[in-house]
C-alpha positions, 0 to 999 in steps of 0.5 A: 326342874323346869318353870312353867310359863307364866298365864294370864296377863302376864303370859299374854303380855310375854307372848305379845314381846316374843311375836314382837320380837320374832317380826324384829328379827325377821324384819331385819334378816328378810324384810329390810334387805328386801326393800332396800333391794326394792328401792335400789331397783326401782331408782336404777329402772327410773335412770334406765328410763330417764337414759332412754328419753335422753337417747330418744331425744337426741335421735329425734333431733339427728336430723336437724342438726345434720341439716343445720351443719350442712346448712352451716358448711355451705354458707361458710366458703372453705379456708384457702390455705395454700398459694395459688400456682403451678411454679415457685415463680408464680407461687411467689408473685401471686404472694408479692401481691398479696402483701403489697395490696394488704400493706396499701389498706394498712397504709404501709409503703413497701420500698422494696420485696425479695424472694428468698430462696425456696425451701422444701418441708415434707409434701409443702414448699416454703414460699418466703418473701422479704419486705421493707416497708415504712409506716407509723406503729399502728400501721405496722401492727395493722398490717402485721395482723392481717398478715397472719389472719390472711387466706392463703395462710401466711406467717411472719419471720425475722421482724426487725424495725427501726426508726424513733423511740416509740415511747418518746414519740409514741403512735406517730413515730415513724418507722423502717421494718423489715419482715419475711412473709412465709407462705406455703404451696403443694411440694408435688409440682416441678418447683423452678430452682430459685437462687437468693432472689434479686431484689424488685423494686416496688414502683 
């Protein structure tokens, strides 16, 4: 037996929940999807947009820093980084003097250089000179790294030094080293044949 609906306040009151109701449900089956759909595009639109002022920026300033690199470039000289000369004989005078004028600002005393034999590695060859200095510790150090900081590029093998405790004496301890000085020059030359060297001394 079917109820009958109830009337009056009672059916407008049931009425109003169901339409209630109703707008519930299709809020959350349309409307909430939609809006936050909404909302996901429009925040993806806002970095799309902040994206592109970034990119137009960067195009924009391009052009300065191109200028301020070349700029930069021309100011600053390039590194040598190779020695200087047609030879393993010229090569390895052009490093003599090198690190004779280098131990003389450092206030070293060069007693005697030796150029070692040369040696091939790859497109380069190894210019190697030996050097015995004297000196007091900052002095060695000194010149130790201008060595290694130097242009052409040099580096520093088979260290030995001699002389007083350095913890005893300390900084004024005088000192005896020996060090081998290894520069490089392009391999394509002729290289002149070089034996175990003879040893130069230095006036």
């Amino acid at each position: 037996m079917t109820r009958a609906l109830p009337t009056g306040r009672n059916g407008r009151v049931l009425a109003v929940g169901f339409a209630a109701l109703a707008l519930a449900v299709l809020w959350l089956a349309i409307g909430s999807p939609l809006v936050g759909w909404y909302e996901a595009r429009a925040a993806h639109l806002a970095e799309r947009r902040l994206f592109a002022a970034h990119l137009a920026g960067l195009a924009a300033a391009l052009p300065v820093l191109a200028r301020d690199a070349h700029r930069l470039s021309a100011s600053v000289p390039a590194r040598r980084v190779l020695l200087e000369g047609a030879t393993d004989a010229i090569a390895a005078a052009n490093l003599q003097q090198t690190v004779q004028s280098m131990a003389g600002r450092a206030g070293a005393v060069i007693s005697s250089t030796e150029t070692l034999a040369t040696q091939r590695r790859g497109r380069y060859r190894l210019i190697r000179l030996q050097v015995a200095l004297t000196g007091r510790w900052p002095v060695l150090v000194h010149l130790l790294q201008a060595i290694t900081t130097a242009q052409p590029t040099m580096l520093v093998d088979d260290l030995r030094v001699t002389g007083a405790d350095i913890g005893v004496r300390g900084g004024d301890a005088p000192l005896s080293a020996t060090i081998t000085v290894i520069a490089f020059r392009p391999g394509t030359a002729h290289p002149l044949a070089m034996g175990s060297g003879s040893e130069a001394m230095v006036k």
